[in-house]
C-alpha positions as CSV (number, residue, x, y, z in Angstrom):
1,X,19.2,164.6,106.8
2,X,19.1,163.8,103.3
3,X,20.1,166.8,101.9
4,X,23.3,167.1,104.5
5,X,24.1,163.1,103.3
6,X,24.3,164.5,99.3
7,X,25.8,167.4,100.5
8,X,28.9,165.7,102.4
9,X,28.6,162.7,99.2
10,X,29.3,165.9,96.8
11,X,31.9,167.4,99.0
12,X,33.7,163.9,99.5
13,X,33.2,163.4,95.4
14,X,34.6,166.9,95.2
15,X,37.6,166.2,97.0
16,X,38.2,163.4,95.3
17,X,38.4,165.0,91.8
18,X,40.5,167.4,93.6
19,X,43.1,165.0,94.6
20,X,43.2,162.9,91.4
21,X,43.8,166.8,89.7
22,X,46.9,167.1,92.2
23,X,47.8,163.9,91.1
24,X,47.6,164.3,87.1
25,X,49.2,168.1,88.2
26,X,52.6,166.4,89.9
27,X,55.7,166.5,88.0
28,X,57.1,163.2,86.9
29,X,60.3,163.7,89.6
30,X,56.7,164.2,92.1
31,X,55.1,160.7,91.2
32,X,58.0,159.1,91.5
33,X,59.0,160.3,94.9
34,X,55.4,158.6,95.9
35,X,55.6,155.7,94.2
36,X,59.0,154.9,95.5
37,X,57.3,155.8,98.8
38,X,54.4,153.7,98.6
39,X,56.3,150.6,97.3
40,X,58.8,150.7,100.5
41,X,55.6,151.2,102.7
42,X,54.3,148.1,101.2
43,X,57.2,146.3,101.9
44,X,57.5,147.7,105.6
45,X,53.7,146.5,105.9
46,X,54.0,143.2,104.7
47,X,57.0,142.7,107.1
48,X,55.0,143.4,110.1
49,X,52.9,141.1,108.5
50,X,55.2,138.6,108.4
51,X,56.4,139.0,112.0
52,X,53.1,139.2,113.4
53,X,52.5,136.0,112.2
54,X,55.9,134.5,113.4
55,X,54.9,136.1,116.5
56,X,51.5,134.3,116.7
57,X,53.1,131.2,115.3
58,X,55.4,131.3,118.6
59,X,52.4,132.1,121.2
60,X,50.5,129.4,119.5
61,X,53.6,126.8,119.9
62,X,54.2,128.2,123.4
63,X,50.7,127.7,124.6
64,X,50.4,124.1,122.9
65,X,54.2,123.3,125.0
66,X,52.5,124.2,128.1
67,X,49.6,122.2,127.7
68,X,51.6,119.0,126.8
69,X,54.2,119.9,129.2
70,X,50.9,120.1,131.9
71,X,49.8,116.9,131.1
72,X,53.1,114.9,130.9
73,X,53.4,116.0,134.9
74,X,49.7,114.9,135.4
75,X,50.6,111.9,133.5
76,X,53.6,111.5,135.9
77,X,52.3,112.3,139.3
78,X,49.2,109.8,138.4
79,X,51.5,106.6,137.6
80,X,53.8,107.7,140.4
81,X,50.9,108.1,143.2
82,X,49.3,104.8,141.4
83,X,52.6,102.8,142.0
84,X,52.9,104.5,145.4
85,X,49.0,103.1,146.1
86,X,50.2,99.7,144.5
87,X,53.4,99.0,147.2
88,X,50.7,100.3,150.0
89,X,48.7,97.4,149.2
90,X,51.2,95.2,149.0
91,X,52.3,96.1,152.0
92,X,49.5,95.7,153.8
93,X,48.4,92.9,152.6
94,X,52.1,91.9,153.6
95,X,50.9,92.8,157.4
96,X,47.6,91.1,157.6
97,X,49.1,87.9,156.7
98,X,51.6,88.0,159.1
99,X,50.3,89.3,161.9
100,X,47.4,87.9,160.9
101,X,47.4,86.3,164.7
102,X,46.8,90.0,165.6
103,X,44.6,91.2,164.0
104,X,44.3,94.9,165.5
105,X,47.6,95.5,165.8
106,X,47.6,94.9,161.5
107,X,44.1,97.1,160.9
108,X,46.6,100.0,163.4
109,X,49.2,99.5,160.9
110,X,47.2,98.7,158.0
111,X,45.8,102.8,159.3
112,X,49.1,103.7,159.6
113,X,50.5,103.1,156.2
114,X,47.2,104.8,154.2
115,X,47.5,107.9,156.1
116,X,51.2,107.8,155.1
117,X,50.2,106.9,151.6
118,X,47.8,109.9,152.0
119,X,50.3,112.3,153.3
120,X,52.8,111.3,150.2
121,X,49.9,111.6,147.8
122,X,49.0,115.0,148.6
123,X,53.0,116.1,149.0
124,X,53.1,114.8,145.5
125,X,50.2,117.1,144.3
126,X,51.7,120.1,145.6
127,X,54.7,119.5,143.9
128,X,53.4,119.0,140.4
129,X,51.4,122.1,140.8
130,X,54.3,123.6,141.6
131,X,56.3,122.1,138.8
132,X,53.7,122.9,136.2
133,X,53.5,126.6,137.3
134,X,57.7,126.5,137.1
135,X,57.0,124.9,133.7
136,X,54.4,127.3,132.6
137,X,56.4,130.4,133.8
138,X,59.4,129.3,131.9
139,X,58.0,128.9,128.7
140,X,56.4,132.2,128.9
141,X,59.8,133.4,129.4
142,X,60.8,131.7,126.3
143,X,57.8,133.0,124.7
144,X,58.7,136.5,125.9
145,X,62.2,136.6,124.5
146,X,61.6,135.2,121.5
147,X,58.9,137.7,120.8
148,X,61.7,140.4,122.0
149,X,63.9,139.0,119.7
150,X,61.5,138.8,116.6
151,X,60.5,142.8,117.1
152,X,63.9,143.3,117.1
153,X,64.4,141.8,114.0
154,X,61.5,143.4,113.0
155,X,62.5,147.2,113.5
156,X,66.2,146.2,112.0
157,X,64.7,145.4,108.8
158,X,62.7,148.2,108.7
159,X,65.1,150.6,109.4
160,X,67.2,149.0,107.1
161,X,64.1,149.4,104.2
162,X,64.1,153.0,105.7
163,X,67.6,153.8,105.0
164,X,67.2,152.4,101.4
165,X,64.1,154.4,100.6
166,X,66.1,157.6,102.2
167,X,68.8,156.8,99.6
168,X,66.5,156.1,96.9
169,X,64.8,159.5,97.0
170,X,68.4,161.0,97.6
171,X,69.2,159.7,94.2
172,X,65.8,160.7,92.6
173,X,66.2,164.5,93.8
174,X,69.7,164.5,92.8
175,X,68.9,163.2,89.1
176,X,65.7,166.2,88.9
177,X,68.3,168.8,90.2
178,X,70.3,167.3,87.0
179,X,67.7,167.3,84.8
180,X,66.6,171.1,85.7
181,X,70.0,171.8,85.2
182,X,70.1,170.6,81.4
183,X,66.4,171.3,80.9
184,X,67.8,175.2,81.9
185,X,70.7,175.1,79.6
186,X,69.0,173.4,76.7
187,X,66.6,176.5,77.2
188,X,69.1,179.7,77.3
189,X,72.6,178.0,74.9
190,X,72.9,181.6,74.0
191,X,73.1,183.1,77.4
192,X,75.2,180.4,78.5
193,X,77.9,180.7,75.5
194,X,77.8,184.9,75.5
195,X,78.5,184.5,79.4
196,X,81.3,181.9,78.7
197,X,82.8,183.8,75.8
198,X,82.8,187.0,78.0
199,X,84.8,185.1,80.9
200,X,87.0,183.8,78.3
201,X,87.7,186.5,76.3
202,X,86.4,189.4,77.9
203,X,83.3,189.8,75.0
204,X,79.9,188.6,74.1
């Protein structure tokens, strides 16, 4: 097991020196093709970057909205059912005293109003459930779209980073293909005069 670890630790060592040769081997035009290349990636990464944290920024917003939104309704359906509660007790304390002669018939209507006061209670339960799951679903909407709209934003800057590195290396080829040009022509002025002379004037 050894042996194969120094094996594969000389073959990856190898390969290394193999690449950085490449590297040192490339023409100038070659390196910089890649570093053009590797700059635009790094710009392409660190707007994902930037988005992905925009993005977390929003589900981190959206989930704190829904948790204050969920207890503003509980906050709301307690003073509401505590109100409701309070009138019940005045009002039944309203009954006693004046059918206070009668005293059955204000314990049957004393009953009478809790179960009401029950009934109301638990209406109002199921409708802030309700409400908060509205609330909830909404704001994952929300969430949702603006997500959407950030990776939308997202893939129009990097196409527009795209089209600018396409013209970029556009520009570097066309400047080597200039270059080879006058590199060839610096290298044979004699061929190129003799051939120009000879369309001219019909002799070397």
């Amino acid at each position: 097991a050894q042996t194969k670890v120094s094996k594969a630790n000389a073959d990856v060592e190898k390969k290394k020196a193999e690449a950085e040769k490449k590297k040192e081997d490339r023409s100038w035009w070659e390196r910089a093709v890649d570093a053009v290349s590797d700059f635009f990636e790094g710009l392409r990464e660190a707007v994902s970057a930037i988005f992905d944290a925009l993005k977390e920024a929003v589900k981190t917003i959206i989930e704190a909205a829904k948790q204050l939104a969920s207890n503003l309704i509980d906050l709301a359906r307690d003073a509401i059912k505590g109100l409701i509660s309070a009138f019940a007790e005045a009002l039944k304390a309203f009954v006693q005293l004046a059918l206070a002669a009668f005293p059955e018939i204000a314990d049957r209507i004393c009953g009478l109003i809790d179960n009401v006061v029950q009934r109301v209670q638990e209406a109002i339960d199921k409708l802030a459930d309700a409400l908060k799951t509205a609330v909830q679903a909404m704001l994952d909407l929300l969430g949702s779209a603006i997500n959407a709209l950030l990776s939308a934003y997202e893939f129009i800057i990097n196409g527009i980073l795209k089209v600018i590195e396409g013209l970029v290396l556009i520009w570097i080829k066309i400047m080597e293909g200039i270059a080879n040009l006058v590199k060839a022509a610096l290298g044979a002025p004699s061929q190129f005069f003799g051939q120009a002379s000879e369309e001219l004037l019909g002799q070397d």
